[in-house]
DOTILO-263304 format. One line per field, with one value per residue (C-alpha): residue number from 1; z, y, x. Coordinates in Angstrom, 1 decimal, m for minus. Layout:
<sites>
resi = NUM | ...
zz = Z | ...
yy = Y | ...
xx = X | ...
</sites>
This chain:
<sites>
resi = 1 | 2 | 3 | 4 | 5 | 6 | 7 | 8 | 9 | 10 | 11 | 12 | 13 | 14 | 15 | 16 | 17 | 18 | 19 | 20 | 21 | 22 | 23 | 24 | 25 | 26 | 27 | 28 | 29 | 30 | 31 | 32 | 33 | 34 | 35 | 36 | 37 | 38 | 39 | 40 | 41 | 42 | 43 | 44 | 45 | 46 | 47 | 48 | 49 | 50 | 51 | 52 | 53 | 54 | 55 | 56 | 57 | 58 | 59 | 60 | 61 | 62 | 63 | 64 | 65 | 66 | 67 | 68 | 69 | 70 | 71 | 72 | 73 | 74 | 75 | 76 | 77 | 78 | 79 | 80 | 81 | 82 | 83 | 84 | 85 | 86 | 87 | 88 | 89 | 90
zz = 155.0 | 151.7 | 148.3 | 146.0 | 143.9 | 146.5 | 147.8 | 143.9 | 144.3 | 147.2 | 146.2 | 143.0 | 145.1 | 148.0 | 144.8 | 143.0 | 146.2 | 146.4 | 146.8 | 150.0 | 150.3 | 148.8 | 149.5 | 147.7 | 144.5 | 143.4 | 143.9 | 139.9 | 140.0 | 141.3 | 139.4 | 135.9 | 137.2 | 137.2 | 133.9 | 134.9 | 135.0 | 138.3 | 137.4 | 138.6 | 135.6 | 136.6 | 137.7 | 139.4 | 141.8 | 142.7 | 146.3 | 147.2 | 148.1 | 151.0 | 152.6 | 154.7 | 154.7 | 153.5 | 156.6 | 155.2 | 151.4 | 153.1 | 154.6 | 152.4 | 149.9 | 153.1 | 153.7 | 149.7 | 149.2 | 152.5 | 151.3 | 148.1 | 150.3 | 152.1 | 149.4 | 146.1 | 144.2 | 140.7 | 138.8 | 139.7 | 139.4 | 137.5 | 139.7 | 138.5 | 139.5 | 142.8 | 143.2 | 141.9 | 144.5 | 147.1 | 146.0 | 146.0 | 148.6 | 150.9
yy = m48.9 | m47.7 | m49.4 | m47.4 | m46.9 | m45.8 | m43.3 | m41.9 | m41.2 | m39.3 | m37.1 | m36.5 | m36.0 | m33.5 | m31.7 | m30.8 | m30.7 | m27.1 | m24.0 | m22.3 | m19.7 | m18.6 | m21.6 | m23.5 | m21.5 | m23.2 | m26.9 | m26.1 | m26.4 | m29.5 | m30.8 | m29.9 | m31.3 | m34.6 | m33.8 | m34.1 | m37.8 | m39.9 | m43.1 | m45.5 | m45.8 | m42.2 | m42.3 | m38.6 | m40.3 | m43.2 | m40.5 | m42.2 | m45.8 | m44.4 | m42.6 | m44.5 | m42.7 | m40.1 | m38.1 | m38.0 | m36.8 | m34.3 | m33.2 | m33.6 | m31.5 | m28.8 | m28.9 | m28.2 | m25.4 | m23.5 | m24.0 | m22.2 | m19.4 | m18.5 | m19.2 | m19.8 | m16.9 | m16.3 | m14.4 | m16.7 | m20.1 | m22.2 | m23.9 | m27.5 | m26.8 | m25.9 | m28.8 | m31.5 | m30.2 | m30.8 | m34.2 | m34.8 | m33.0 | m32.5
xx = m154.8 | m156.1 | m155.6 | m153.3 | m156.7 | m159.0 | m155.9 | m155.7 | m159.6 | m159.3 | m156.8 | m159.0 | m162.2 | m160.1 | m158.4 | m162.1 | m163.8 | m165.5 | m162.5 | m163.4 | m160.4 | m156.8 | m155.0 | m157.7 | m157.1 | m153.5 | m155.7 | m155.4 | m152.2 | m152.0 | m154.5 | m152.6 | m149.6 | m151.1 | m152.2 | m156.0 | m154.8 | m156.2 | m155.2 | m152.8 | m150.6 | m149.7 | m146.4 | m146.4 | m149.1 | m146.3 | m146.1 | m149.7 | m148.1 | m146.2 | m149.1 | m151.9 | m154.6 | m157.5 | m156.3 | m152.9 | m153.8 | m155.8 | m152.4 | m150.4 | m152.6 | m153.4 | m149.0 | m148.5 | m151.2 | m149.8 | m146.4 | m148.0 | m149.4 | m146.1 | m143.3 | m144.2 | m142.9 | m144.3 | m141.8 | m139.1 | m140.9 | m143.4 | m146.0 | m145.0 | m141.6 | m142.7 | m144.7 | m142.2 | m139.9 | m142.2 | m142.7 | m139.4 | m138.2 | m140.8
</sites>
């Protein structure tokens, strides 16, 4: 199991790791709304201490941008909306 540090680095490195299609695109979004912010006084990255793995941020990234793809609708929401329900909702 990965260190809550080495877990925030991860999702840093998988969220500027090179976009290779659509999906990739909204990795922005994410990234703004943890304010650009990879550290562990972050509270938005609090999600990280119940996941064990890279594997799993790679998922968990892969499940949110696919969730972007098929229902996030533009005129009716803001992307941090969208993303703070998935954090909280899943």
């Amino acid at each position: 199991m990965l260190i809550f540090r080495n877990k925030i680095k991860h999702l840093e490195l998988y969220l500027y790791k090179e976009k290779k299609n659509y999906a990739d695109s909204f990795k922005n979004d994410i990234i703004i709304y943890f304010d650009e912010n990879f550290s562990t006084s972050n509270k938005c990255l609090n999600f990280l201490k119940y996941i064990k793995n890279e594997k799993d941020i790679e998922n968990w990234v892969d499940n949110l941008l696919s969730r972007f793809v098929m229902k996030f609708d533009g005129e009716f929401e803001q992307e941090t909306d969208f993303i703070f329900d998935y954090l909280t909702n899943g």
